[in-house]
C-alpha positions in Angstrom: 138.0 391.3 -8.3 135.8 389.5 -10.9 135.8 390.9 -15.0 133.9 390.5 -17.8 135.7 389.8 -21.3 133.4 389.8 -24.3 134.8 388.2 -27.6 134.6 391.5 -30.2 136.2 391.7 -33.8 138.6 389.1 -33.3 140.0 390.3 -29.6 138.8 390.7 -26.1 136.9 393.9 -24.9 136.6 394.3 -21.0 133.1 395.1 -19.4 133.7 395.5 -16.2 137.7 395.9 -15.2 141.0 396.9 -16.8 142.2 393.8 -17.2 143.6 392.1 -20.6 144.3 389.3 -21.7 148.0 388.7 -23.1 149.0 386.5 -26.4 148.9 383.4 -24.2 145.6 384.5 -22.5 143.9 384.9 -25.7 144.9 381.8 -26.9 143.1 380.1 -24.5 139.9 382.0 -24.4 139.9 381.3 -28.2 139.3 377.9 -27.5 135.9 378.8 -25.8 136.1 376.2 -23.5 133.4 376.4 -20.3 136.1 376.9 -18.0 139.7 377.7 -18.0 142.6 378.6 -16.0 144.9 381.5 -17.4 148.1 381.5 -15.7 149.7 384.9 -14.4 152.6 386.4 -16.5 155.1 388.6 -15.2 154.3 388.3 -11.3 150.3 388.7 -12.1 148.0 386.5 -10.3 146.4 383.3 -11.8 142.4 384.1 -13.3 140.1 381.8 -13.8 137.4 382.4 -16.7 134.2 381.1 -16.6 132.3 381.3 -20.1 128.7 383.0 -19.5 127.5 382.9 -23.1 125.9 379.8 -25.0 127.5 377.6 -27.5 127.5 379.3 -30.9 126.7 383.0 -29.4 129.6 385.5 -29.0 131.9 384.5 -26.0 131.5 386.2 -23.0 133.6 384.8 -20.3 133.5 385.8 -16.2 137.4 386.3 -15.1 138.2 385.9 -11.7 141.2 386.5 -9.7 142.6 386.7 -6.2 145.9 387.4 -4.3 147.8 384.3 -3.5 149.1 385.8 0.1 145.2 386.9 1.3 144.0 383.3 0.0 146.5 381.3 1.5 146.6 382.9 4.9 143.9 381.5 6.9 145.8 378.6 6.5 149.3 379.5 7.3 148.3 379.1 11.2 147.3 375.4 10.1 150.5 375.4 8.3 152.6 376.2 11.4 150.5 374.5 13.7 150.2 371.2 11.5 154.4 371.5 11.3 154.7 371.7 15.4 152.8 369.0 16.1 154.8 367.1 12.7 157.5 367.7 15.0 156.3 366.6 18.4 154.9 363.3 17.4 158.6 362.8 15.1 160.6 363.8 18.7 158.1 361.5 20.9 158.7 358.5 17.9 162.7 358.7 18.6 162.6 358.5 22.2 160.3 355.5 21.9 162.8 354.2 19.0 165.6 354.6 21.7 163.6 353.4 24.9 162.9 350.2 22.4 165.9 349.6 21.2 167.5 350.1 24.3 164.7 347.5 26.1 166.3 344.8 23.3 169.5 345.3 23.0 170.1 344.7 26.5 168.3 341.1 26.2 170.3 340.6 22.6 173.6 341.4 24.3 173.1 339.3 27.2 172.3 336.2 24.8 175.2 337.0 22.6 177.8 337.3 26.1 175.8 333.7 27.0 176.4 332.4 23.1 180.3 333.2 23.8 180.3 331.4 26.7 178.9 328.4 25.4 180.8 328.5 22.7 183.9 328.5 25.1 182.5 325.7 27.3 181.0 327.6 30.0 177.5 326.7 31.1 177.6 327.5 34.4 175.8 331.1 34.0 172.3 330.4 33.2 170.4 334.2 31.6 168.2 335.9 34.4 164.3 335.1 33.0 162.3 337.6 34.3 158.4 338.9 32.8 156.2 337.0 30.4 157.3 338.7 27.1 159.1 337.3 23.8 162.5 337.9 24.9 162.0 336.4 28.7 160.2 332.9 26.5 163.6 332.9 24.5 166.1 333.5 27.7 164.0 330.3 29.1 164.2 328.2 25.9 167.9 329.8 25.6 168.9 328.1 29.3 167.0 325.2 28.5 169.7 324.4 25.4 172.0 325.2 27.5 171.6 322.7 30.2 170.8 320.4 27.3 174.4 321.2 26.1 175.8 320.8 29.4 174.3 317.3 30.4 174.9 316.0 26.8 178.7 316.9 26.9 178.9 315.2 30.5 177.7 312.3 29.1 180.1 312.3 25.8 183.0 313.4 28.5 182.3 310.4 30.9 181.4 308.1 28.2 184.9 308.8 26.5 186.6 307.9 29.8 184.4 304.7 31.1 184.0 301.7 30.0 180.2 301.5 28.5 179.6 298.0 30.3 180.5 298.5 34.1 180.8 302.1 34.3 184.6 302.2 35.2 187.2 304.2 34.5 188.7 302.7 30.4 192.6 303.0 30.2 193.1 306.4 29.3 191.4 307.8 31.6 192.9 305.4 34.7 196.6 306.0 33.2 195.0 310.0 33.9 193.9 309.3 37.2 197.1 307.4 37.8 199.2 310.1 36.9 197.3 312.8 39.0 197.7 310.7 42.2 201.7 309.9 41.8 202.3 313.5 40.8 200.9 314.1 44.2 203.7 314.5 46.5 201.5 313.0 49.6 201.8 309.8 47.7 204.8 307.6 49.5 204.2 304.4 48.1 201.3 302.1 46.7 200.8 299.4 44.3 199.1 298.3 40.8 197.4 295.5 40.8 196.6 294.2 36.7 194.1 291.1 37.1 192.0 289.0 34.1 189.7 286.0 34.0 191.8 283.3 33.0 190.5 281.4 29.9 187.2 284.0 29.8 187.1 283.0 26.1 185.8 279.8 27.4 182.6 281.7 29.0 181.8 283.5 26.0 182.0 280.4 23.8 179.9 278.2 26.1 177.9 280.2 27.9 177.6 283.1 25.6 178.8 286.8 25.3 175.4 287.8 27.4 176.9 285.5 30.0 180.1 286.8 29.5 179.3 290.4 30.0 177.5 289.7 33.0 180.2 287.8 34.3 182.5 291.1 33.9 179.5 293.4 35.3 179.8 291.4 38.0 183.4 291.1 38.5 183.0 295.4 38.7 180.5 295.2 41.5 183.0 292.9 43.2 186.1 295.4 42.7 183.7 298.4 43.8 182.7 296.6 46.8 186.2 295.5 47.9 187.3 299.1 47.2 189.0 301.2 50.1 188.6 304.5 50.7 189.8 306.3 47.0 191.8 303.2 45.4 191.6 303.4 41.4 189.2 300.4 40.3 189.3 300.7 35.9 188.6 298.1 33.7 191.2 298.4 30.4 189.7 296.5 27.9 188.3 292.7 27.7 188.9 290.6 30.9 190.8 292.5 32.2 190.8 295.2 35.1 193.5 297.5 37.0 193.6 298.5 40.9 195.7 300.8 42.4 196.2 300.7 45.9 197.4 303.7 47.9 199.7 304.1 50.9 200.4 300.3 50.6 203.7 298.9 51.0 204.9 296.0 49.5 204.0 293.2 51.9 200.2 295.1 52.7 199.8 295.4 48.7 200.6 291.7 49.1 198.0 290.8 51.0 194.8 293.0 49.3 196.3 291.1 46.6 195.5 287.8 47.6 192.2 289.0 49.3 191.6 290.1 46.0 192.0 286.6 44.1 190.2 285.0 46.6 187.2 287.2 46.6 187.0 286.9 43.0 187.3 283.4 42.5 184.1 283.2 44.4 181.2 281.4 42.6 179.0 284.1 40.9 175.3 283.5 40.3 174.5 284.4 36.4 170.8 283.3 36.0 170.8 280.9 38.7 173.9 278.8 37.4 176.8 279.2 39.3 180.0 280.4 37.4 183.5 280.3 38.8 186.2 282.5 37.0 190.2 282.0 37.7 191.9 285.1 38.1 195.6 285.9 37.1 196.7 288.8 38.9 200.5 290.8 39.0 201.4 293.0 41.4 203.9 296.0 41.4 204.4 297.9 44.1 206.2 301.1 44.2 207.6 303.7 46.1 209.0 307.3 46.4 212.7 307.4 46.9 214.3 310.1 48.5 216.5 311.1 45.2 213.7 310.9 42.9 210.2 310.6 41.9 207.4 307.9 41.1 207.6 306.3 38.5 205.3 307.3 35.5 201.9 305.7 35.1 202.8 304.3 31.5 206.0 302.9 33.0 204.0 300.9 36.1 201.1 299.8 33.5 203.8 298.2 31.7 205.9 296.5 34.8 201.9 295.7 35.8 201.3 293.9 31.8 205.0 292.0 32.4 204.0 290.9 35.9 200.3 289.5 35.0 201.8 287.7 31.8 204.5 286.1 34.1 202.3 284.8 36.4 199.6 283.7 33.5 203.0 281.6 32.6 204.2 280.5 36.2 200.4 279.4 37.0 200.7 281.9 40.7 199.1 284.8 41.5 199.5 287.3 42.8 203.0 287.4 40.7 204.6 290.3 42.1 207.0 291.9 39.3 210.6 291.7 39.1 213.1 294.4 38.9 215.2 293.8 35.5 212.1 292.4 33.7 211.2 295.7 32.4 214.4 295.9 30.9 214.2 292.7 29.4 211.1 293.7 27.5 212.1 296.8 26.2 215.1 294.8 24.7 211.9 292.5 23.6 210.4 295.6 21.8 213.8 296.7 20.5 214.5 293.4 19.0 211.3 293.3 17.1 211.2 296.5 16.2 214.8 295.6 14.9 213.9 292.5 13.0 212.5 293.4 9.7 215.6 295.9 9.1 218.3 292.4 10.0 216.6 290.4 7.5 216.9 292.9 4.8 219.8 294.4 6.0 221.8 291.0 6.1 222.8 291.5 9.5 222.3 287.4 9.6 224.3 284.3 9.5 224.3 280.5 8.8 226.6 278.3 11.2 226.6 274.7 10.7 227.2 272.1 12.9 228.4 268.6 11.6 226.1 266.0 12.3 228.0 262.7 12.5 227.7 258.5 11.5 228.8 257.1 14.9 229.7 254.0 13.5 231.8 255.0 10.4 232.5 258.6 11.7 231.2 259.9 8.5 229.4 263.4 7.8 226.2 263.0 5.5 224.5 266.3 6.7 225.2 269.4 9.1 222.5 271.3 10.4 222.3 275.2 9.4 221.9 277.5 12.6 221.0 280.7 12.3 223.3 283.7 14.0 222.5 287.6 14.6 225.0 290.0 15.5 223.1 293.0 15.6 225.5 296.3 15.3 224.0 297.9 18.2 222.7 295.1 20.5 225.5 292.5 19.9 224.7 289.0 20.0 221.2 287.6 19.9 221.0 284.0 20.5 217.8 282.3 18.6 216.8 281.4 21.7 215.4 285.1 22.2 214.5 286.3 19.0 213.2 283.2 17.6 210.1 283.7 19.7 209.5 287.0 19.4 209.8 286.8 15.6 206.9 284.4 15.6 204.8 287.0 18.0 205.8 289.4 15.3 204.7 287.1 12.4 208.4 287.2 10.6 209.3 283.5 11.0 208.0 282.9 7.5 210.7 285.5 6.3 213.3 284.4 8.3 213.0 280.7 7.2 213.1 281.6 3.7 215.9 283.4 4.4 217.9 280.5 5.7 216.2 278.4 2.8 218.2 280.5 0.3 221.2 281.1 2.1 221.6 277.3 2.9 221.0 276.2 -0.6 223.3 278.9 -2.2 226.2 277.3 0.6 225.3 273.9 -0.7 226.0 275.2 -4.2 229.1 276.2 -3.3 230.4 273.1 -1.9 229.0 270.9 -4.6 231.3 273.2 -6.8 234.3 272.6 -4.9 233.4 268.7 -4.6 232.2 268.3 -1.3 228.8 266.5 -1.2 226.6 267.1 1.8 223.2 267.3 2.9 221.6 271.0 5.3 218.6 270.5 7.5 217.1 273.7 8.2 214.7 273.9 11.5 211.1 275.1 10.9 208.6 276.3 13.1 205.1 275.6 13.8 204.2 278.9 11.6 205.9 277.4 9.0 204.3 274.0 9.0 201.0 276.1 8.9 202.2 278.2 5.7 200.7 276.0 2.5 203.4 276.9 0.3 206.3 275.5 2.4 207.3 272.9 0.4 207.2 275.2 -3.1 209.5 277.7 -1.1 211.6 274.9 -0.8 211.7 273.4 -3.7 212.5 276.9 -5.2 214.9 277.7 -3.1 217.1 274.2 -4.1 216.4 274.8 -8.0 217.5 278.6 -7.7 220.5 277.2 -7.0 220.9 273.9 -8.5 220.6 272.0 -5.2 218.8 268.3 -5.0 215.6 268.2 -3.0 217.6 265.5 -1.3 220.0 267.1 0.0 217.7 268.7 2.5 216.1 268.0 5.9 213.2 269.9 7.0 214.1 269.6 11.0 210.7 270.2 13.2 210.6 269.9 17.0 208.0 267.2 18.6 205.8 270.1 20.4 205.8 271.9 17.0 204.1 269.2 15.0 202.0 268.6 18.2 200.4 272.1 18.2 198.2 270.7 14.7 199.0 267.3 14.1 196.3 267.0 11.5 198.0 270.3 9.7 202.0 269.1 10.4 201.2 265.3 8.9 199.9 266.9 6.1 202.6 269.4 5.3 205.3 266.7 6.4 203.6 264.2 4.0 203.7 267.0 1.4 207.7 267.3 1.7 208.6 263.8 1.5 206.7 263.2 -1.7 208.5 266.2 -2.9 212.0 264.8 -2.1 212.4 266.2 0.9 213.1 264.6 4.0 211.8 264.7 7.8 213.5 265.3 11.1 211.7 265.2 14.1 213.7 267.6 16.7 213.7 267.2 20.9 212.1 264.1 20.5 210.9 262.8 24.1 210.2 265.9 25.7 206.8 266.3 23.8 203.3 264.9 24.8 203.3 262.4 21.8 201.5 259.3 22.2 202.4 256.1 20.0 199.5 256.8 18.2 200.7 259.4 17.0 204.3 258.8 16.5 203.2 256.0 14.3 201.5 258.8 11.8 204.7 261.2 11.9 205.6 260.7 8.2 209.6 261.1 9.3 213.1 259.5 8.1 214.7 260.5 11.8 214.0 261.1 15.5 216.8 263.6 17.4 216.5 262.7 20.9 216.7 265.8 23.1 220.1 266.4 24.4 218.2 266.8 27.9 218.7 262.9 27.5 222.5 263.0 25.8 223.9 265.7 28.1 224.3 263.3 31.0 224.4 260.4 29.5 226.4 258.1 31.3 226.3 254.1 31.7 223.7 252.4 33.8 221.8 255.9 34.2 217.9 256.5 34.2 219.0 258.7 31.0 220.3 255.6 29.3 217.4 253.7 29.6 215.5 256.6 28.4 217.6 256.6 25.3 218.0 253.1 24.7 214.1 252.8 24.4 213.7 256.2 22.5 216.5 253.9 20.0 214.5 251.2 19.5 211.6 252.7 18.8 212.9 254.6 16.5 214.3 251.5 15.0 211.2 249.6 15.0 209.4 252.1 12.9 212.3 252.1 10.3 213.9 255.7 11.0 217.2 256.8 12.0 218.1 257.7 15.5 219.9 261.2 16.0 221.3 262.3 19.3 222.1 265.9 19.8 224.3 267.4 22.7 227.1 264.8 22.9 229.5 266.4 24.7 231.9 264.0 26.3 233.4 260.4 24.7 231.6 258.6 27.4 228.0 259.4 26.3 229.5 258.7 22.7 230.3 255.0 24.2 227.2 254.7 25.4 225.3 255.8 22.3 227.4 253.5 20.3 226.3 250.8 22.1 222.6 251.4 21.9 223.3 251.6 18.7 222.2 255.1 17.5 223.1 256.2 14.7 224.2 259.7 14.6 225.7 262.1 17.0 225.9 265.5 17.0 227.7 267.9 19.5 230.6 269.8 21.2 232.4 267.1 20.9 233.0 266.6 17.5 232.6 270.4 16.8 231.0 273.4 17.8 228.9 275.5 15.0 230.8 276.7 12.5 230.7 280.1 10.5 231.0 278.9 6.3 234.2 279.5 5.5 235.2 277.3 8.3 233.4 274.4 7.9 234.9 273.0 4.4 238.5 272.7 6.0 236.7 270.9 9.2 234.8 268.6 6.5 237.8 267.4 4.4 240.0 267.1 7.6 236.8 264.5 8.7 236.7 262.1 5.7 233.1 263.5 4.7 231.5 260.6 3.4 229.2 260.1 0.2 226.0 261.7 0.6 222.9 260.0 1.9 224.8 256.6 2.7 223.8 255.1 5.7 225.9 256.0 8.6 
């Protein structure tokens, strides 16, 4: 209920009411503000005074107060009802949260599953697209990358295993195929066929590589098209191309074979100019023994290789291969893989075999011979792994090898008085190598030898293979003191011409010629006329392989000058020969013989 308060002798005198004010009460009416709000003390309800009296004039203030509770309950319904429906819409905002997230999560799980499988490689499963909202827009784009995917990793996968040019199968992927289809125990027998274009270097040079890869494109479509039923048709690299043949025997394998050549030889039409290719072709069939299975595909790929680079050899095709030469290469392979370790190793040896003056019987010079006994592999004549050390590009170390081992032997015979001349045998590699002769020459003042003393010995078809480069070199060792056989002379393609620019001191005749030797024989007139050629251009005549005194006869009377063969001595390991040398008379060095 309202109050008056009037302001009297320094307190507060009530009107109208019992009301008054406390300490803190008073305070604030003192400040005779227009309005204020005196708080309740002790559980008493708020007042509110509201000053009646003018500025300056005694205060009189209006005090008002109500209860809280009867205030404040008209609204407590709008309390309760404002709380209920606070309630409601929280309840109805949770189930939509939960319908929601349920409506995504689904879609979000099924692109997570689909991201696993693509991850693992599978795109088989495309998502199910279904409405027109946000999530069906992302399933579409989602199956879109996913095909995408799929078609670019076909394309990588068939791109690694075909050849870019003609589409077929490369040679990993064909040694795959090949092994699938002999694992297969259907698979009796069949053949590989491993064919190139003989001298397609040719076509590429002349004609162009354009040319050239159309000429292979074409050779494809020809392979395709003479195809039967599921035969493997792959092309392994270059010119050349593989075909397997299935349920072939030998003599049927045979025949596609030669089809095969034939068809390919045809002319082809490359921008209306005719081209004809050659084709080398070898052949291997196989087939499934009762005691054991196919061979493997890497082990009929390699029989296939041996048989195509025997007939590129032979000039035949189809050259079907041979049992035993698969062996023989893998000694090949074992023999170069062997070669670097012999040389440093010192599994090597010199031999020397006297060459001797047929008309004094003197020894000037023996020629050095190189020896390997392997510890393993025995024996292994020159004749095999001189070849395959040139293929392997070891020749050079090899020959300085003898260089130094011959010199330090001459070194020691000079010590114990015996005075004779090596000739070492070079290859066309070495004639090639620029610093021949210094290898030489160092080799001879290592150990004290005269330059003289040695005979660079080079075969007729080795100078032959760069005449411009082997006069050179030749010319080169002669200047440096050196001198100049030239080995197996007559079996060569030499003309006169260019005998006449061989700078050489000797000719060996090849003992093709000496073996058989005998009197009135094609050989001797062979000989005779190799003799006096050799003669007429001022250099000494050597024949190697004498063998019996009846060829010696002969040779004497043709007048060559030195023999060398069985029968004055076999080759001889070092420690041999000096006994063989003083027993002989050796003669001084470099006289004529």
């Amino acid at each position: 209920m309202p109050g008056l308060l009037v302001a009297e002798d320094g307190g507060w005198r009530s009107l109208h009411g019992d009301w008054r004010p406390d300490a803190a009460a008073a305070a604030l009416l003192a400040r005779g503000e227009a309005l204020l709000f005196l708080p309740g003390a002790d559980g008493e309800p708020a007042r509110k005074a509201l000053r009646l009296s003018a500025a300056g004039a005694p205060a009189v203030y209006l005090v008002l107060k109500a209860d809280r509770a009867r205030v404040l309950a008209p609204y407590a319904d709008l309390q309760a009802q404002i709380l209920a429906l606070s309630l409601l819409v929280a309840l109805l905002a949770m189930l939509a949260a939960l319908l929601l997230g349920r409506r995504v999560s689904g879609p979000v799980d099924q692109l997570a599953e689909a991201a696993r499988r693509v991850r693992a490689g599978d795109y088989a499963a495309p998502l199910a697209v279904g409405g027109s909202n946000e999530f069906a827009a992302l399933a579409a784009a989602f199956n879109a990358m996913q095909q995408g995917i799929a078609e670019r990793e076909q394309r990588i996968v068939h791109q690694v295993g075909h050849d870019g040019l003609t589409g077929l199968p490369n040679r990993e992927r064909a040694l795959s195929l090949l092994a699938i289809r002999l694992a297969d125990p259907a698979l009796r027998r069949g053949a590989l066929a491993l064919l190139d274009l003989r001298r397609f270097r040719e076509v590429n040079d002349l004609l162009g590589h354009a040319h050239g890869d159309r000429a292979l494109v074409g050779l494809a479509e020809r392979l395709r098209g003479l195809r039967s039923g599921d035969d493997l048709v792959a092309r392994l690299g270059g010119d050349e191309f593989l075909v397997g043949f299935w349920g072939s025997d030998a003599a049927q394998a045979t025949a596609r074979a030669e089809a095969l050549v034939v068809a390919l030889s045809a002319p082809m039409d490359l921008d209306g100019a005719p081209l004809r290719v050659d084709i080398d072709l070898g052949l291997v069939p196989f087939i499934r023994g009762s005691n054991g299975p196919l061979p493997d595909a890497r082990t009929l790929l390699r029989r296939a290789e041996i048989a195509l680079a025997l007939a590129k050899r032979e000039g035949r095709s189809p050259m079907p291969y041979r049992e035993g030469l698969d062996e023989q290469h893998l000694r090949q392979l074992a023999i170069v893989g062997e070669l670097r370790g012999a040389i440093e190793s010192e599994q090597f040896q010199l031999a020397y075999q006297p060459k001797v003056g047929i008309a004094d019987g003197a020894v000037h010079h023996v020629e050095a011979l190189l020896r390997w006994t392997h510890p393993r592999l025995g024996r292994i004549g020159p004749d095999e792994f001189i070849p395959l050390a040139e293929r392997a590009g070891l020749v050079g170390r090899l020959t300085r090898w003898v260089a130094a081992r011959a010199c330090a032997d001459l070194a020691g015979w000079r010590a114990q008085g015996v005075e004779v001349g090596v000739a070492i045998n070079l290859s066309a590699i070495d004639l090639a190598d620029p610093g021949l002769g210094a290898m030489l020459l160092d080799a001879a003042a290592h150990h004290g030898v005269p330059a003289g003393l040695l005979i660079a010995e080079v075969t007729e078809s080795a100078v032959l293979a760069d005449l411009g480069t082997a006069v050179a070199t030749l010319q080169g060792l002669r200047v440096q003191g050196l001198r100049v056989s030239i080995d197996d002379f007559g079996t060569g393609q030499s003309s006169l011409a260019q005998l006449k620019r061989l700078p050489a001191d000797e000719l060996k005749i090849d003992k093709s010629f000496v073996l058989p030797l005998a009197p009135g024989s094609d050989d001797e007139h062979i000989v005779e006329s190799i003799v006096r050629l050799g003669h007429a251009l001022g250099l000494r005549v050597v024949a190697e392989g004498v063998e019996t005194a009846e060829g010696l006869d002969v040779l004497r009377r043709l007048g060559c000058d030195v023999a060398q063969g069985y029968h004055f001595s076999r080759p001889l390991a070092v420690e041999a020969l000096l006994p063989w040398l003083r027993a002989h008379a050796t003669g001084p060095a470099g006289a004529a013989a």
